[in-house]
Residue frames relative to the residue before (quaternion, step in Angstrom):
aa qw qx qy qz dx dy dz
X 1.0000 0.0000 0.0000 0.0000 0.00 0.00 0.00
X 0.4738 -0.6415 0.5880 0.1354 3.60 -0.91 1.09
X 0.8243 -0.3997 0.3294 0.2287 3.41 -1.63 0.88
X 0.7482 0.5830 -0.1101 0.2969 2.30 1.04 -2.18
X 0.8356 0.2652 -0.1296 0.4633 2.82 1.30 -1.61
X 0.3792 0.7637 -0.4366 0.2870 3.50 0.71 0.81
X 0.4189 -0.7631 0.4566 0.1834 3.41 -0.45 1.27
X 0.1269 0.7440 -0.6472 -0.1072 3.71 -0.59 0.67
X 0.4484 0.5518 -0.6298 0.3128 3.79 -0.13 0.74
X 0.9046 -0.2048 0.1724 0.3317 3.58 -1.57 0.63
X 0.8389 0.2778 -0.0187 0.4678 3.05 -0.14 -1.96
X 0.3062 0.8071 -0.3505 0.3633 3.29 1.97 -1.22
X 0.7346 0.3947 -0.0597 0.5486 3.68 -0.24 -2.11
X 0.7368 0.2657 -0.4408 0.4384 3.56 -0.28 -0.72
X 0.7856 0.4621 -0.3094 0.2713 3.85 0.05 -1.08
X 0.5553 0.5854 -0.2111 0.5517 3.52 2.01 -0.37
X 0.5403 0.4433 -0.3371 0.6308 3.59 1.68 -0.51
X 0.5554 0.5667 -0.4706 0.3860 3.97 0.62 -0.95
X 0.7557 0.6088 -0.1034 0.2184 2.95 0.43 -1.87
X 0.6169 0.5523 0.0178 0.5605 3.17 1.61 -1.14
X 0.6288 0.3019 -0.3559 0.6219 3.46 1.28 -0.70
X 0.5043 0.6798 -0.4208 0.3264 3.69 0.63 -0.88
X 0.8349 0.3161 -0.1232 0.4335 3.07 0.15 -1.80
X 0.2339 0.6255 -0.4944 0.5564 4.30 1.61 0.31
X 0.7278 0.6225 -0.2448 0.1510 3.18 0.17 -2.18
X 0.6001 0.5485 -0.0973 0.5741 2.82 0.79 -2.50
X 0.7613 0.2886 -0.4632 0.3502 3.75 -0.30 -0.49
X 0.5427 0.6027 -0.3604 0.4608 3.80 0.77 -1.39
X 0.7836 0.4107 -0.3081 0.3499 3.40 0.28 -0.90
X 0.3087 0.7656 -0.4862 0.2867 3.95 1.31 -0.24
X 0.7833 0.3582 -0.0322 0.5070 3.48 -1.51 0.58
X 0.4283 0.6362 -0.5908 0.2506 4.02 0.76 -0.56
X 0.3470 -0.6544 0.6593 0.1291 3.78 -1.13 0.24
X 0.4887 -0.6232 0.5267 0.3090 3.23 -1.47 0.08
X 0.6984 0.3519 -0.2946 0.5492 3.83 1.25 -0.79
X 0.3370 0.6238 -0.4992 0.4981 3.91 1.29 0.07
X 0.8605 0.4111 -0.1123 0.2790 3.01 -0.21 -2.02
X 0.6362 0.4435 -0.1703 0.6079 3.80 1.66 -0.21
X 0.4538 0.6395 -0.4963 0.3725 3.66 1.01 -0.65
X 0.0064 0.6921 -0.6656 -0.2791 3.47 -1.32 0.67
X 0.5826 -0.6302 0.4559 0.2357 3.45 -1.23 0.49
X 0.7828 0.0222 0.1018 0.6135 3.71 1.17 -0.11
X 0.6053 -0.7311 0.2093 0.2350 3.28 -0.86 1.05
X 0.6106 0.3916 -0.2300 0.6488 3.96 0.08 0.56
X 0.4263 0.6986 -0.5438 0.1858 3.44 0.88 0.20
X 0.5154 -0.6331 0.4702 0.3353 3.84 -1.36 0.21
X 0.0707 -0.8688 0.4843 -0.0755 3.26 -0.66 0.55
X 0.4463 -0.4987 0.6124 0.4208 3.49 -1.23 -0.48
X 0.0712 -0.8057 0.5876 0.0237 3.84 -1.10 0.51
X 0.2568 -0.5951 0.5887 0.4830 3.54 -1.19 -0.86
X 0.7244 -0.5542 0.1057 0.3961 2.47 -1.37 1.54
X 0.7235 0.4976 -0.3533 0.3228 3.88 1.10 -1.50
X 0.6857 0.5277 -0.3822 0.3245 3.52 1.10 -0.36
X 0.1968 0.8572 -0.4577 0.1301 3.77 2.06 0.01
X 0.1666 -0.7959 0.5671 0.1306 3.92 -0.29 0.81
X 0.6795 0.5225 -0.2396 0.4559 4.05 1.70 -0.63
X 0.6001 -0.5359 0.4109 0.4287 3.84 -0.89 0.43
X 0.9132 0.2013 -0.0497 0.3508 3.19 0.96 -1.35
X 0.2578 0.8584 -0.4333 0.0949 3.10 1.43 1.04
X 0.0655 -0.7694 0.6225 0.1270 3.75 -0.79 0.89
X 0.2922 0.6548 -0.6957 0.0423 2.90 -2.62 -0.31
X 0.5484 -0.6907 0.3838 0.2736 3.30 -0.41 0.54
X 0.6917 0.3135 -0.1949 0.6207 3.63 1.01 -1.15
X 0.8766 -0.1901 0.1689 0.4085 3.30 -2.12 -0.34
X 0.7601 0.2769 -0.0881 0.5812 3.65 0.38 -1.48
X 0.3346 -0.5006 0.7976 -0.0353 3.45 -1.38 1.93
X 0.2937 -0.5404 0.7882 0.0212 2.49 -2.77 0.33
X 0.4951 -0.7699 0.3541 0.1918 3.23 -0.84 1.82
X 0.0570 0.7958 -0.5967 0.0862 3.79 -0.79 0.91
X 0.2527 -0.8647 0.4264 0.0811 2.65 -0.71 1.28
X 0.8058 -0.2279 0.1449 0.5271 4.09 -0.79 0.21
X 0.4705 -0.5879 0.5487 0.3632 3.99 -1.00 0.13
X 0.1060 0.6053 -0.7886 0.0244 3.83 -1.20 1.33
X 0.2111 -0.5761 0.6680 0.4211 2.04 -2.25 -1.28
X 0.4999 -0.7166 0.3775 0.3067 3.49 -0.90 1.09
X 0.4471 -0.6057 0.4805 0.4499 3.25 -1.04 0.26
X 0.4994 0.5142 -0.5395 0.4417 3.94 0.32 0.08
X 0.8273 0.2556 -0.3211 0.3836 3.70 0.68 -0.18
X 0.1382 0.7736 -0.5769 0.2228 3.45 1.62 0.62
X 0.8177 0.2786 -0.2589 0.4322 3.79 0.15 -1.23
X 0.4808 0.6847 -0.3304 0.4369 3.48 0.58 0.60
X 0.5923 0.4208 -0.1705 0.6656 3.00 1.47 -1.03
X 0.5591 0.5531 -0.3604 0.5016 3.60 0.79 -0.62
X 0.7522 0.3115 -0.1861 0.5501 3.48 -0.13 -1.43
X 0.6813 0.3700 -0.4470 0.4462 4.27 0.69 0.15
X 0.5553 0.4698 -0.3776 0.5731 3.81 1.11 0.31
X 0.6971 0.4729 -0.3426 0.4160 3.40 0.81 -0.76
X 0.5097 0.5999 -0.1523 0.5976 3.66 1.47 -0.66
X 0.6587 -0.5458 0.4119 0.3140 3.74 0.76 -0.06
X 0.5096 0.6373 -0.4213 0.3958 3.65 0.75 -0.32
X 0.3313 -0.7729 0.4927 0.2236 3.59 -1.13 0.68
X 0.6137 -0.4889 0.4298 0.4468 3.41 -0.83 0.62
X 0.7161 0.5189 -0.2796 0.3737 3.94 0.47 -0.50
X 0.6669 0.4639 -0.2691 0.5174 3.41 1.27 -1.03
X 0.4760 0.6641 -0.3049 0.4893 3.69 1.59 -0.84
X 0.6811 0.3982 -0.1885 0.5848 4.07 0.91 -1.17
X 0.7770 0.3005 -0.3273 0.4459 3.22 0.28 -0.63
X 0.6986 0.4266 -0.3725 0.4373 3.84 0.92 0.76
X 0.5370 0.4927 -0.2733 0.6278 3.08 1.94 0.29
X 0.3185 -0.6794 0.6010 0.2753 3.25 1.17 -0.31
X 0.6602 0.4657 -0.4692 0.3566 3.58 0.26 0.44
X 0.5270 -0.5692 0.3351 0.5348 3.88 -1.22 0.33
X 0.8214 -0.2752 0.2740 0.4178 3.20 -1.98 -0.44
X 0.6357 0.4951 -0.1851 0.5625 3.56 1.07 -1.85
X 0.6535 0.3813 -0.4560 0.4685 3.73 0.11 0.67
X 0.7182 0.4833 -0.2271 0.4462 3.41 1.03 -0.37
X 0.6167 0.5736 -0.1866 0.5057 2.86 1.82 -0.36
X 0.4650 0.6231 -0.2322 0.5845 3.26 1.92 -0.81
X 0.7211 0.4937 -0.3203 0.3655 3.58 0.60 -0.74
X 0.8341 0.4256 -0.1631 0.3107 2.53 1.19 -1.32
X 0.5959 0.5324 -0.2986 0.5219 3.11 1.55 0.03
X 0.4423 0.6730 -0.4233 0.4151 3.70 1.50 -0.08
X 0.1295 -0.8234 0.5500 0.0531 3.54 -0.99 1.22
X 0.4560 0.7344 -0.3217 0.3863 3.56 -0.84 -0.12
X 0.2497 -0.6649 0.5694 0.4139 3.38 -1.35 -0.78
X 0.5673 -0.6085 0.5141 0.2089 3.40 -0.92 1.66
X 0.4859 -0.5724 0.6169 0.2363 3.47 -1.48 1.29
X 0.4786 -0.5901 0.5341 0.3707 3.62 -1.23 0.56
X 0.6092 -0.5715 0.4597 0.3016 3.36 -1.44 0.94
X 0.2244 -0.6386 0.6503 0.3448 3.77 -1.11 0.80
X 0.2373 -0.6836 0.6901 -0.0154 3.75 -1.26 1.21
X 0.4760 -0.6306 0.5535 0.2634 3.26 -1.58 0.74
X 0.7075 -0.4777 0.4833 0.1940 3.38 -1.50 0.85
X 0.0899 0.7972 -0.5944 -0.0550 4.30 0.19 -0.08
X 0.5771 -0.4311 0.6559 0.2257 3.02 -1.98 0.21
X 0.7133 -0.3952 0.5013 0.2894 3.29 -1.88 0.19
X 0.7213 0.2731 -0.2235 0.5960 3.32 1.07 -1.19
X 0.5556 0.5564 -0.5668 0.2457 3.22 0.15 0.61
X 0.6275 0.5206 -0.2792 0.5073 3.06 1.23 -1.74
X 0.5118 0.6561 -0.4085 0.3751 3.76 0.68 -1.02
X 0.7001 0.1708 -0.0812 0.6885 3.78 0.01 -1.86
X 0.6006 0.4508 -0.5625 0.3458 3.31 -0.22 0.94
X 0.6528 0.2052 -0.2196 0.6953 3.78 1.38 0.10
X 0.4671 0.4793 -0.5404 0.5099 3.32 0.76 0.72
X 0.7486 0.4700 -0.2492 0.3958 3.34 0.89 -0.71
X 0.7148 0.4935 -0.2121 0.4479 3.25 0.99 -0.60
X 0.6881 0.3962 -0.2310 0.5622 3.45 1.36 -0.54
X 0.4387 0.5686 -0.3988 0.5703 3.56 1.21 0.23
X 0.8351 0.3633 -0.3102 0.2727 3.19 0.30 -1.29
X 0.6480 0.5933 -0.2881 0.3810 2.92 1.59 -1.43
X 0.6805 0.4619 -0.3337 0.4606 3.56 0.88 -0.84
X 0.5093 0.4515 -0.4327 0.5912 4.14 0.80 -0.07
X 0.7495 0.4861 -0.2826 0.3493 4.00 0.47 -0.30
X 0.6813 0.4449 -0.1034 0.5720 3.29 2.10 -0.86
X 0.8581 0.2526 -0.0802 0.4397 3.34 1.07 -1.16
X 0.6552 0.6269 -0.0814 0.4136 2.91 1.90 -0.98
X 0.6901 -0.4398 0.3256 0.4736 3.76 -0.62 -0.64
X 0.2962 -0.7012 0.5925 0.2638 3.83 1.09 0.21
X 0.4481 0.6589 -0.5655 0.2129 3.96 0.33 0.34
X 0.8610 0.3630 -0.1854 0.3043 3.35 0.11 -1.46
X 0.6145 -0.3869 0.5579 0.4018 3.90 -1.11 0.13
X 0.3854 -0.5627 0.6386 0.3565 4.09 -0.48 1.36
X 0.4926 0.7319 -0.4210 0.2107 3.81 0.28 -1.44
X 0.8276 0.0947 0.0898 0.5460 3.64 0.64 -1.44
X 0.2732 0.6969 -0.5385 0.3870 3.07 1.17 1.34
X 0.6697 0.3431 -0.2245 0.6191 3.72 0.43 -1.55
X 0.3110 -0.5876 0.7334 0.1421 3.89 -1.89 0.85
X 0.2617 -0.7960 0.5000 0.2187 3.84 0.18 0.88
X 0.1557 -0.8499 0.5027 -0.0267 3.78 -0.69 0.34
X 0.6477 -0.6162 0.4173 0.1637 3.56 -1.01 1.01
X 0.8667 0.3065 0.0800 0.3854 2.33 0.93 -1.45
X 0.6467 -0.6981 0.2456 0.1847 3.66 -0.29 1.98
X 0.6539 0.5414 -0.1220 0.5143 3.29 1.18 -1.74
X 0.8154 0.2759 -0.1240 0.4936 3.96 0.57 -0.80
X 0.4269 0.7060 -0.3023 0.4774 3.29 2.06 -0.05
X 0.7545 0.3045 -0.1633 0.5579 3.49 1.54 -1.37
X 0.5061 0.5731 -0.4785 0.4318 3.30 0.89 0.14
X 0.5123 0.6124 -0.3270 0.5056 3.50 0.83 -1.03
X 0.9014 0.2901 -0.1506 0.2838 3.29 0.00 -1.18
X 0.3822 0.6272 -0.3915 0.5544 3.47 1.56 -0.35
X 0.6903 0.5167 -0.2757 0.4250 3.33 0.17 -1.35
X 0.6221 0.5362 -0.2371 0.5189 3.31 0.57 -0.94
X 0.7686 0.2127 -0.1985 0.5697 3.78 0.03 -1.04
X 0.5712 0.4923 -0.5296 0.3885 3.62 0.38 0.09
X 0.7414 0.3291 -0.3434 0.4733 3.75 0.78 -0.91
X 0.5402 0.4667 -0.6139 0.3370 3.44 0.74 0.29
X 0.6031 0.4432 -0.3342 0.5729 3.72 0.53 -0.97
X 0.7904 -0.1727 -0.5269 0.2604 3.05 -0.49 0.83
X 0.1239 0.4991 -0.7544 0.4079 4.04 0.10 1.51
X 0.7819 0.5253 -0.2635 0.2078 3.34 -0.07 -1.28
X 0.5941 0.6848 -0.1114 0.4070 2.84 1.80 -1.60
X 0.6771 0.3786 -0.2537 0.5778 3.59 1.46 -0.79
X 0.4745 0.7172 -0.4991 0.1064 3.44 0.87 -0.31
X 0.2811 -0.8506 0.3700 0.2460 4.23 -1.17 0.27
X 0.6091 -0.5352 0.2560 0.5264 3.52 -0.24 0.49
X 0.6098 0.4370 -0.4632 0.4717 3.94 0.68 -0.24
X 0.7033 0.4565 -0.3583 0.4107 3.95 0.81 -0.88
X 0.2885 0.6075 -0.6070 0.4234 4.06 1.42 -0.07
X 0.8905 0.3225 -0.1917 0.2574 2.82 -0.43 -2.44
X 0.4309 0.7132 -0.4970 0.2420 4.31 1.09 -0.33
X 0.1874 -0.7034 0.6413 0.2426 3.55 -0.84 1.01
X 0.7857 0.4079 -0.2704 0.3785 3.55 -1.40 0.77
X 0.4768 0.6704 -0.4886 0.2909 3.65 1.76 -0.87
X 0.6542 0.4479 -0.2608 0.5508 4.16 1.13 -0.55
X 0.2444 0.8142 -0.5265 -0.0092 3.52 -0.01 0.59
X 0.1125 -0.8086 0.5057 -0.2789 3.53 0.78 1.57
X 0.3452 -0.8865 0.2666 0.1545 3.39 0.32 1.53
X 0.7274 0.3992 -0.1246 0.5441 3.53 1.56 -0.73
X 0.7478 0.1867 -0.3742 0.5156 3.29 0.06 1.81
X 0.7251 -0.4168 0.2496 0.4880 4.20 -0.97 -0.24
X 0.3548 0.7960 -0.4842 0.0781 3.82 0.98 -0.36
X 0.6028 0.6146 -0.2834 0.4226 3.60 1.10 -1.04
X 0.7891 0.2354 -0.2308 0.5183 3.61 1.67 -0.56
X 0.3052 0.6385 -0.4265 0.5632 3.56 1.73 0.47
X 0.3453 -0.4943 0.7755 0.1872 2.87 -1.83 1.24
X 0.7880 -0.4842 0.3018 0.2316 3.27 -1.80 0.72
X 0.7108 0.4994 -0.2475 0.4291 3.20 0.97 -1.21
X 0.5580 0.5557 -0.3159 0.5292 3.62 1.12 -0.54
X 0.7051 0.3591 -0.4203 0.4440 3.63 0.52 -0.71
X 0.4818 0.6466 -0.3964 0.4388 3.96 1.36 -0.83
X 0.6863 0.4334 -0.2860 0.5093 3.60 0.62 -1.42
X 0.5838 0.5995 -0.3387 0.4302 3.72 0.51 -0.97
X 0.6731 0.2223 -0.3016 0.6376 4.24 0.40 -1.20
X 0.4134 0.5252 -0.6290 0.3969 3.85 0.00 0.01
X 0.7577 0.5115 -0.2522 0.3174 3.22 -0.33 -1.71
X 0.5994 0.5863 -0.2799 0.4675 3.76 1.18 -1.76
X 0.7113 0.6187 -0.0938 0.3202 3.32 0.66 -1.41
X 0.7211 0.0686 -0.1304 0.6770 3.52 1.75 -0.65
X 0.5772 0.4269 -0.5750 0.3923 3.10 0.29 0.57
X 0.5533 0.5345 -0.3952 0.5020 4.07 1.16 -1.23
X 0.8102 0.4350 -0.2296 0.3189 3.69 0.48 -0.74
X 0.4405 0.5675 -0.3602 0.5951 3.14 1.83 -0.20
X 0.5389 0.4572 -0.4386 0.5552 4.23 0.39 -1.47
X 0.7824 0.4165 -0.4084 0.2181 4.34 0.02 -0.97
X 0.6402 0.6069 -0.2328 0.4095 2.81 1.69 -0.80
X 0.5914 0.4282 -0.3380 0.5938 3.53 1.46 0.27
X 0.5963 0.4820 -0.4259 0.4803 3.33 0.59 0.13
X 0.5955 0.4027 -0.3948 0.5722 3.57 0.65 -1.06
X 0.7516 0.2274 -0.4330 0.4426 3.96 -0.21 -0.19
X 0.5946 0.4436 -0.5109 0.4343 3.92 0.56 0.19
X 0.6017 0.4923 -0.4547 0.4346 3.76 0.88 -0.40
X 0.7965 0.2607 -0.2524 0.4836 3.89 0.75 -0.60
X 0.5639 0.5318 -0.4812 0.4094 3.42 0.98 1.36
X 0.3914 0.7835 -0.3504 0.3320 3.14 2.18 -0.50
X 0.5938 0.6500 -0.2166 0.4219 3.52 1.38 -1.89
């Protein structure tokens, strides 16, 4: 893309960064298998399951095959976050009740000096990270554009199966981009225009949640893109 044609307004950058990670995406993802796309790389990995074989507290999905979740924290990568959302006016309650965690854990954080040990994290599958931004961009867009009705939870139908896994999900990020695509500089700056029940959107101007699934979107897709080269180093 030329100078010329480079967008520098707001939505401009963010929907030209979408676009760009997307089309990264769509290639990396060529060729996906079904025993690729399920392989776990190490034992205890997260995954997709049926529902009876769920191994997490909080695995969800509406149909046969959940997605592994694990207990309600907070990471230490978002210790200062929590910091700079108290410092900003947020209450220590509204902070728990988007972590899903109690008051006296938030308080623990916030009183925690030092530099925090990195969090030990589970290992995932392809299909995890996958119906993991299937899920989140489903939900968030049903919360912004959609009817705000259903639980995000039993929105995505998880699936075995790799080939109808990316169809699902294209589809999905295609109708966000173009929701997004119409979006106006007054609906950026709206706090609450995303009210997506499981995380700060309801107090998030718009453009921050936009910048926010960016981020999900290349980094979840980057973690896949190491896996797909650990799966053809396994051999």
């Amino acid at each position: 893309m030329s100078a010329q044609e480079q967008r520098t307004d707001r939505l401009g950058v963010l929907i030209e960064q979408f676009d760009q990670a997307r089309e990264m995406a769509e290639v990396r993802l060529r060729g996906l298998g079904d025993e690729e796309y399920l392989w776990e790389p190490a034992p205890g990995s997260w995954s997709i399951r049926r529902r009876e074989e769920a191994v997490t507290p909080r695995a969800y999905g509406p149909g046969a095959w959940v997605i592994d979740k694990g207990a309600p924290d907070i990471p230490a990568n978002e210790y200062a976050e929590v910091a700079r959302q108290v410092a900003s006016g947020m209450s220590v309650a509204k902070i728990a009740e988007d972590w899903s965690v109690s008051v006296e854990r938030v308080e623990e954080v916030l009183a925690f000096t030092g530099e925090p040990e990195p969090d030990v994290v589970p290992i995932t599958t392809i299909a995890w990270r996958l119906g993991h931004l299937h899920s989140d961009f489903e939900g968030r867009w049903q919360w912004t554009f959609g009817e705000r009705r259903e639980d995000p939870h039993l929105l995505v139908d998880f699936t075995p199966s790799a080939s109808l896994a990316l169809e699902r999900f294209w589809a999905t990020l295609d109708r966000h981009r173009a929701s997004i695509g119409a979006l106006t500089e007054e609906q950026l700056d709206t706090v609450g225009l995303s009210q997506y029940p499981y995380g700060s959107d309801p107090d998030d101007a718009y453009i921050g949640t936009l910048a926010n699934g960016n981020l999900e979107l290349i980094h979840h897709m980057a973690e896949i893109a190491l896996l797909r080269d650990l799966w053809r180093a396994r051999r």
